[in-house]
KEDREN-446745 format. One line per field, with one value per residue (C-alpha): residue in one letter; x negated, y, z; residue number from 0; chain. Coordinates in Angstrom, 2 decimals. Layout:
residuo a/...
X X/...
Y Y/...
Z Z/...
num NUM/...
cadena A/...
//
This chain:
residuo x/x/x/x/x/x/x/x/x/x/x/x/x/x/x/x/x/x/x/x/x/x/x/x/x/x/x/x/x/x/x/x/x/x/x/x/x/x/x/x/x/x/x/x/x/x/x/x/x/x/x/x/x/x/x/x/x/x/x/x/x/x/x/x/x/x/x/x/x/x/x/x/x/x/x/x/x/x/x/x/x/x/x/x/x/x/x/x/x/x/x/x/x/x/x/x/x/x/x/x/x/x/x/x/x/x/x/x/x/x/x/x/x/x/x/x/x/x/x/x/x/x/x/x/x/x/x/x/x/x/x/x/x/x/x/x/x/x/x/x/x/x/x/x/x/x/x/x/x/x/x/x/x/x/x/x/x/x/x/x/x/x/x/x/x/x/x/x/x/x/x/x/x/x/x/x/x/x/x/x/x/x/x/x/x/x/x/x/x/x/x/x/x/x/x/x/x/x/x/x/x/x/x/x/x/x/x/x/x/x/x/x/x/x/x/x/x/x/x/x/x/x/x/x/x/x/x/x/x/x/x/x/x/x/x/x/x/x/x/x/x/x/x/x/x/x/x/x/x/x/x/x/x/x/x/x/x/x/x/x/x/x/x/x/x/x/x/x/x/x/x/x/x/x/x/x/x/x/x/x/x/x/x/x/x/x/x/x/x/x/x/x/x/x/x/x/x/x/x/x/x/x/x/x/x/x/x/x/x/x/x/x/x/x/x/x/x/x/x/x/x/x/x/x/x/x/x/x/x/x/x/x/x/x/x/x/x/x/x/x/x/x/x/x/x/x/x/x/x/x/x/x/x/x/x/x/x/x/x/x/x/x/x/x/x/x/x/x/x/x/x/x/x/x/x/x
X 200.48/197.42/194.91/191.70/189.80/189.86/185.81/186.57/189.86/192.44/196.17/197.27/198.90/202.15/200.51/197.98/200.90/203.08/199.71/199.44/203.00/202.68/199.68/202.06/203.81/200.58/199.19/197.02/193.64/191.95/189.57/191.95/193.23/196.92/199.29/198.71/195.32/195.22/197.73/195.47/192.43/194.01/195.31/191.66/189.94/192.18/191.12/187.82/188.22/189.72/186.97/184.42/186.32/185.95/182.20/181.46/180.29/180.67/183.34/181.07/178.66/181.12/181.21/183.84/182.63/184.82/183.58/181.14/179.34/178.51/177.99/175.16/173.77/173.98/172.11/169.54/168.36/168.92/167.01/164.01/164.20/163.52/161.50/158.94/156.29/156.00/155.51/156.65/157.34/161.11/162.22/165.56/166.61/167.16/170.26/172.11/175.24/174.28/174.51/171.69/169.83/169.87/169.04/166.56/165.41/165.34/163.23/160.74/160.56/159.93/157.04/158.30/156.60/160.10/159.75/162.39/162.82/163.83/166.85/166.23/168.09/170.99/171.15/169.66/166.48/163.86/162.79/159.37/159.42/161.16/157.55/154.87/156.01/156.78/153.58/152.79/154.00/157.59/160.17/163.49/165.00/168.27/169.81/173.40/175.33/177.54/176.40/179.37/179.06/177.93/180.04/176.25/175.79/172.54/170.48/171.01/171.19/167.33/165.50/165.21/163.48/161.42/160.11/160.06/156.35/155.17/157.17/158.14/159.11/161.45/165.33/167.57/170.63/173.32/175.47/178.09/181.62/181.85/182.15/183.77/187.31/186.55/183.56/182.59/180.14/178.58/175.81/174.77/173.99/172.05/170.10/171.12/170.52/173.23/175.79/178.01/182.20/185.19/188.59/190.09/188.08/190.20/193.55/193.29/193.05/189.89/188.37/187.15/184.71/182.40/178.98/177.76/174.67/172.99/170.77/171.67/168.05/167.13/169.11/169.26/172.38/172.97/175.76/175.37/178.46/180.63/180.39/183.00/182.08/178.28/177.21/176.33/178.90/180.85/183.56/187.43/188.25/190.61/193.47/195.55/192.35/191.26/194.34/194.82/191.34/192.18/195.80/194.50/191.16/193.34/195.62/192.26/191.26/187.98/189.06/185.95/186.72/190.33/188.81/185.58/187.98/189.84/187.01/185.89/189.21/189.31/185.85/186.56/189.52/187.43/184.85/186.97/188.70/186.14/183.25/179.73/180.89/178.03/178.85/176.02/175.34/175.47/177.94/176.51/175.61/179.57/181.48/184.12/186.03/183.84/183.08/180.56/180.98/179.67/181.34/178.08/178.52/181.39/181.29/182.87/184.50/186.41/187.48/188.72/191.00/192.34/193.26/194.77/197.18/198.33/198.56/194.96/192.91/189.40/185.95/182.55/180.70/180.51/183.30/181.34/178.88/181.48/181.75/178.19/178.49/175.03/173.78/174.38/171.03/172.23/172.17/169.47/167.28/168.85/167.04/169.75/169.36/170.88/173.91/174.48/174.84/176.88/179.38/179.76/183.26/183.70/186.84/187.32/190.23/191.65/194.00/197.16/195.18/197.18/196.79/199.05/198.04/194.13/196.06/197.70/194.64/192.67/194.83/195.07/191.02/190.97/193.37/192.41/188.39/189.07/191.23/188.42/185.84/188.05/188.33/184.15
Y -155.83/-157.46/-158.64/-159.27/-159.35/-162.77/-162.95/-160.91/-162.82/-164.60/-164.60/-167.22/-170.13/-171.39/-174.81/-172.85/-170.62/-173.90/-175.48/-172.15/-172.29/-175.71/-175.10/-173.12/-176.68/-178.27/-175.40/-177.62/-177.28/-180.10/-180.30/-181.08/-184.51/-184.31/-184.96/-181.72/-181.38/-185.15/-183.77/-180.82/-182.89/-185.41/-182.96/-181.20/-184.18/-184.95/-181.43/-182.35/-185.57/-183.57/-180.86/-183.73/-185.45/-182.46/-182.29/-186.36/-186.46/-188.23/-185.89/-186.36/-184.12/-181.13/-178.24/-175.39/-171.95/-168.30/-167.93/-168.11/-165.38/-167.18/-170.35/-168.99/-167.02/-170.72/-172.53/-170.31/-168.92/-172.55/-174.34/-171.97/-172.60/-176.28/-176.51/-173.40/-175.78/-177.43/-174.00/-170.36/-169.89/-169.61/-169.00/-167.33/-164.92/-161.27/-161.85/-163.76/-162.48/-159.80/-162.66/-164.79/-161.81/-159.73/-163.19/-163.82/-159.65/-160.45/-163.67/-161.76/-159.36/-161.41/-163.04/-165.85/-165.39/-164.84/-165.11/-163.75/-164.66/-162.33/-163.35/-162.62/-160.59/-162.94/-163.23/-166.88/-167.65/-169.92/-173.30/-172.47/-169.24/-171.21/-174.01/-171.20/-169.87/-173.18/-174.65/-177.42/-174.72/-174.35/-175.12/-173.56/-172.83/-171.02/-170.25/-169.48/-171.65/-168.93/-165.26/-163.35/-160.48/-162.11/-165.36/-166.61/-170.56/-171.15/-174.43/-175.54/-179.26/-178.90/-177.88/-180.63/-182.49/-179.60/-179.25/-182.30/-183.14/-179.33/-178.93/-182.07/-180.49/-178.31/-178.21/-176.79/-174.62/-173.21/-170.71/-172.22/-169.88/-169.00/-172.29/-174.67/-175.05/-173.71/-176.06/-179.20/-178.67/-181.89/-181.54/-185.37/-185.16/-182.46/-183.66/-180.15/-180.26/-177.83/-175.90/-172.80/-172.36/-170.11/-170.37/-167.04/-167.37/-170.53/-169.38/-170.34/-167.15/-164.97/-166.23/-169.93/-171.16/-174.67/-175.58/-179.52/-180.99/-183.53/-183.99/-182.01/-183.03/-180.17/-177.43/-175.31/-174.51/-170.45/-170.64/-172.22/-172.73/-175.83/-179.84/-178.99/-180.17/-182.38/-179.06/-178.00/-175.42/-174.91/-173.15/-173.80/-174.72/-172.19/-174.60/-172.41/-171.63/-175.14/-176.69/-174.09/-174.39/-178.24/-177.11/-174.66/-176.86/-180.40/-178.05/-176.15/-178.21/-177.70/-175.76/-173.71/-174.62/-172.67/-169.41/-169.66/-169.29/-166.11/-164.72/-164.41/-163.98/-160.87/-159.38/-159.54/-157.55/-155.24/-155.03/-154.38/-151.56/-149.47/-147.98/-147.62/-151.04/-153.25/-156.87/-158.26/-161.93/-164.86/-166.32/-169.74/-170.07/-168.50/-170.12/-168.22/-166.50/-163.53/-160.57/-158.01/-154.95/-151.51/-148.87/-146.41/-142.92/-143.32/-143.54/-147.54/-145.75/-143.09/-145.44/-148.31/-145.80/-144.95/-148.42/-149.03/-146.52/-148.37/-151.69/-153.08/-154.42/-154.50/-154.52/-152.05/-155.24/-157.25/-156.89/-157.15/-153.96/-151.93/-149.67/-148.60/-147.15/-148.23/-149.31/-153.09/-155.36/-157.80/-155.28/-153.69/-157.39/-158.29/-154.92/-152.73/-148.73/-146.11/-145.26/-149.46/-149.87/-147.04/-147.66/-151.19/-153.12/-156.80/-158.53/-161.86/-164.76/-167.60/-170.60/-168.68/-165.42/-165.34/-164.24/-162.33/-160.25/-159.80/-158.50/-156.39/-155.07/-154.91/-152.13/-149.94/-150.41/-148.79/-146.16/-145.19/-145.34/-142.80/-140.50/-140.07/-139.63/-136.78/-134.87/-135.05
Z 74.79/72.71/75.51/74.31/77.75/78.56/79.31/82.02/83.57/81.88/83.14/85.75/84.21/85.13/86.26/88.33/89.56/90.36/91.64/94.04/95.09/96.38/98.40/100.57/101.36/102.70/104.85/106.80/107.31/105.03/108.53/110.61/111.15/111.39/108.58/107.14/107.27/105.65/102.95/102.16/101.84/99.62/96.99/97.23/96.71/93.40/92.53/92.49/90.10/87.51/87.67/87.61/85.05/82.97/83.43/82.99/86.73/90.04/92.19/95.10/92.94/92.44/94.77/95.80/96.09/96.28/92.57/89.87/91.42/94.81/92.68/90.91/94.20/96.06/93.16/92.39/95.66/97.43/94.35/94.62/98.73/98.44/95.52/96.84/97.91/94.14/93.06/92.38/88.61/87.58/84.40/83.26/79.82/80.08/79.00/82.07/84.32/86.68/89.57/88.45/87.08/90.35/92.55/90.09/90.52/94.13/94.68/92.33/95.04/98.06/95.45/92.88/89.78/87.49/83.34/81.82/78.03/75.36/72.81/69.24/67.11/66.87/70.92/71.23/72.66/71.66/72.67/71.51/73.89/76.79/76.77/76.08/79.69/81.61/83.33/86.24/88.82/87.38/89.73/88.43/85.05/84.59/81.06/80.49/77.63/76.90/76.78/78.66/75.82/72.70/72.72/71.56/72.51/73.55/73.54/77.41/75.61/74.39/77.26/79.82/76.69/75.87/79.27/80.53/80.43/80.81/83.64/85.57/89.05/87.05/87.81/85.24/85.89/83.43/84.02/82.47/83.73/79.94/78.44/80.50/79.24/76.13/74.73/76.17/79.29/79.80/82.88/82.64/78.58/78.75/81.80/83.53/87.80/88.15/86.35/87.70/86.94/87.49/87.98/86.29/83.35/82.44/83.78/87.07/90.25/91.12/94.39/93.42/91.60/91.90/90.94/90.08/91.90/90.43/93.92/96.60/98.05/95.65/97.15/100.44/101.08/101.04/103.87/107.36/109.68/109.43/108.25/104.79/101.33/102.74/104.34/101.17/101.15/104.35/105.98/105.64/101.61/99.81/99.19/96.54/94.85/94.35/93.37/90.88/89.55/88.80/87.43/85.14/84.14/83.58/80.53/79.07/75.43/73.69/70.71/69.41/65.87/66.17/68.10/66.17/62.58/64.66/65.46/61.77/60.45/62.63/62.13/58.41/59.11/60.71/58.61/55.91/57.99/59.95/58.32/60.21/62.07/63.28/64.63/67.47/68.19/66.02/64.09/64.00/67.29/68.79/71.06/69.04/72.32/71.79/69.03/70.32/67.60/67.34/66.22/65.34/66.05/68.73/72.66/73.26/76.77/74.29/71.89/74.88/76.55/73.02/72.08/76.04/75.35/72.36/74.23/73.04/75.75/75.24/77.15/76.98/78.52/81.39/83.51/87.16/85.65/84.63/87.78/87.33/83.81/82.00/78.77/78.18/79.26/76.71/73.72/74.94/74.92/71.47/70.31/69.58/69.20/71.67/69.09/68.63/72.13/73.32/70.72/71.36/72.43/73.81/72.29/73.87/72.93/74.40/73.47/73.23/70.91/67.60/64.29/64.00/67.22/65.35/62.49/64.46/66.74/63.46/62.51/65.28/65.99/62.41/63.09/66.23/65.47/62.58/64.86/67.42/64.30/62.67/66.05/66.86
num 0/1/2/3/4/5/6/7/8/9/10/11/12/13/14/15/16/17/18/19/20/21/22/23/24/25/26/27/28/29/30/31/32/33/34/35/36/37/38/39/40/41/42/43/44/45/46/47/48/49/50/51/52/53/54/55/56/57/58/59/60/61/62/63/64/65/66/67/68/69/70/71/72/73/74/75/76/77/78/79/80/81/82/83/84/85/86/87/88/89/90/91/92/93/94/95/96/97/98/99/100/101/102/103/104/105/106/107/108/109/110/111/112/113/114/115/116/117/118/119/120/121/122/123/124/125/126/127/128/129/130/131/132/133/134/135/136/137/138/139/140/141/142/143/144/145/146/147/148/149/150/151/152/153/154/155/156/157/158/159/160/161/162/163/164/165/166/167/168/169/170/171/172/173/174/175/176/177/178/179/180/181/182/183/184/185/186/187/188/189/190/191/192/193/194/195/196/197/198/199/200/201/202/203/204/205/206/207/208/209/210/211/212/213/214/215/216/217/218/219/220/221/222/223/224/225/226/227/228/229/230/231/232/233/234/235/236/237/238/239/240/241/242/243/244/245/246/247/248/249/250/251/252/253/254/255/256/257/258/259/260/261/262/263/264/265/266/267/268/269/270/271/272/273/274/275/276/277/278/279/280/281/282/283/284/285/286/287/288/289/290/291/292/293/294/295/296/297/298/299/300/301/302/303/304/305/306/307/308/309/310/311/312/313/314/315/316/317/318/319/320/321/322/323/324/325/326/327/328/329/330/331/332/333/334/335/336/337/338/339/340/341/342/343/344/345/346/347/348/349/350/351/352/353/354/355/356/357/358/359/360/361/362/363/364/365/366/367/368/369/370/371/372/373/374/375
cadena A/A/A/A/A/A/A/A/A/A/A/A/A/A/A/A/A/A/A/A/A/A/A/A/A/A/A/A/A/A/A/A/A/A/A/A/A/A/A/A/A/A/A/A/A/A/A/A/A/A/A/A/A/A/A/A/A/A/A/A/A/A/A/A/A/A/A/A/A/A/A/A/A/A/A/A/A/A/A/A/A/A/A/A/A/A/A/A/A/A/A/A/A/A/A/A/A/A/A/A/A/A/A/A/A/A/A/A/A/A/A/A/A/A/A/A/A/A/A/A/A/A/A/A/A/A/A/A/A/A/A/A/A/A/A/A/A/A/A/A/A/A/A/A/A/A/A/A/A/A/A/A/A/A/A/A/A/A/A/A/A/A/A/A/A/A/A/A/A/A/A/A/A/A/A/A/A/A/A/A/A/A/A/A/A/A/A/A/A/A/A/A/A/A/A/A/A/A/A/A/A/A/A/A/A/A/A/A/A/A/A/A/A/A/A/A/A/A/A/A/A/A/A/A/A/A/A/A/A/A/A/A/A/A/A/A/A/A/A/A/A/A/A/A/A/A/A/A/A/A/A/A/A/A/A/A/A/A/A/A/A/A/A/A/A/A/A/A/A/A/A/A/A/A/A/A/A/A/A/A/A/A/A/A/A/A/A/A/A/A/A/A/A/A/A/A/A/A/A/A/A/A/A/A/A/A/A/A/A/A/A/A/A/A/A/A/A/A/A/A/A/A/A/A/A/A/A/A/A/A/A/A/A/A/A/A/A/A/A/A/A/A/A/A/A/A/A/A/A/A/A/A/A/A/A/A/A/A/A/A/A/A/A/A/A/A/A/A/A/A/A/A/A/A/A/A
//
């Protein structure tokens, strides 16, 4: 098996699998104050320094959530909710996860005044873009650091500068589920309010994610119920979940220079291999765990099933869309025909992606492509 899905979950470590196990021994609730409960809320709490440490923040600043999904929801909706009375404009990018563009879709609807910015042709958007909409009355700015499809970086590190005196009751939220673990996330640097995580995108298990605060002050929470985590986000902690989160995040290394020479290693490979091949997103701007290519002419869905037969695991898109068949919002902003999008495949690396296995996929992605071309 080559996988080369790991933007939409990676496999369980055996740290996070150990760190799972052993939540079994300290079944307490972290709430409660017996021995077990203590236990639980000890190891939790060391959880949260290592995800912290990761970041370069205070662990009193770092919040558990059931995933990236609810982390977004919690910051975006709750950061409009206490900020509504500076004003209504928010501003995010066509180009974000489907949970920050559908809260962002709703809030528009009950009658914030949403901006959404369009990418250029290589998938980053502009600074100069991002201040010609920001005004007095901005409140809320959300822009991913990694696109989920692309692998494009964008510049989260430029805008709390850029908008600082345009824009002073602004806070500034990255979506950030892509990137941490696999280039440095650094909220405090960039002068970010909040950024979003997820466990199984760095080895850890679906169901947990976090999100830093810089000031809670600035957020309502999105969940009522119970005194856990400040109030900010309550209701019994996942234990497994956590501690695997901090197992899988304490072995994950910044190494964008390795995937980012795989990822061009293999699109020469390809490009060498496939005729009518098209390759979307930056190469300058890549977080390197991502190639977005077209294969003009053919349907993506066709030639994905052909390659799973042969043990290559690949993606149309994002994986939370993927039940609703539809043409890619991402390709679609980036300006990309009909016959560009529909043929398009996500191939996505991590740490342990080889050489040897591109090579490998390279060649069947050739032979496979031409198959499906000689039978149309």
């Amino acid at each position: 098996m080559i996988y080369l899905d790991n933007a939409a979950t990676t496999k369980p470590s055996k740290a996070a699998v150990d760190a799972m196990a052993h939540s079994a021994e300290i079944f307490g609730n972290p709430s409660s104050l017996h021995g077990l409960g203590l236990a639980a809320e000890k190891e939790i709490r060391a959880a949260r320094k290592t995800i912290a440490e990761r970041l370069g923040v205070d662990l009193k600043s770092v919040y558990f959530t059931s995933g990236g999904t609810e982390a977004n929801n919690t910051v975006i909706f709750g950061a409009a909710e206490a900020k509504k009375k500076l004003g209504r404009r928010l501003i995010t990018t066509k180009i974000e996860h489907p949970s920050v563009l559908e809260a962002f879709h709703r809030l528009e609807s009950i009658g914030y005044d949403v901006v959404y910015l369009t990418p250029g042709e290589d998938g980053r958007i502009s600074i100069d873009e991002l201040q010609a909409a920001a005004n007095a009355e901005t409140t809320l700015i959300s822009v991913m650091h990694v696109n989920n499809e692309t692998g494009v970086i964008q510049p989260v590190d430029e805008i709390r500068a850029a908008v600082k005196d345009i824009a002073p009751n602004a806070v500034i939220h990255s979506d950030c589920v892509q990137s941490f673990g696999k280039l440095d996330v650094l909220p405090k640097k960039w002068g970010a309010d909040f950024v979003t995580i997820s466990a199984h995108k760095i080895h850890g298990f679906k169901g947990t994610g976090a999100f830093y605060a810089a000031n809670t002050n600035a957020l309502r929470p999105l969940i009522y119920g119970g005194e856990q985590q400040n109030e900010v986000r309550p209701g019994t902690e996942n234990v497994g979940g956590i501690l695997s989160f901090a197992a899988a995040a304490g072995e994950c290394r910044a190494n964008a220079d390795r995937m980012r020479t795989l990822r061009l290693k293999f699109k020469d490979a390809l490009a060498a291999a496939v005729p009518d091949i098209r390759f979307n997103g930056s190469d300058e701007y890549n977080s390197g765990s991502v190639l977005n290519a077209s294969f003009v002419g053919l349907k993506a869905e066709v030639l994905l099933h052909a390659l799973e037969a042969k043990g290559v695991y690949v993606s149309t898109g994002s994986a939370c869309s993927s039940h609703k068949p539809q043409p890619s919002h991402v390709l679609q902003a980036m300006g990309l025909n009909k016959a560009e999008i529909d043929g398009a495949l996500r191939f996505s690396f991590d740490a342990d992606t080889t050489e040897d296995e591109l090579t490998e996929a390279a060649q069947i992605i050739a032979a496979e492509a031409a198959n499906i071309r000689r039978f149309m």
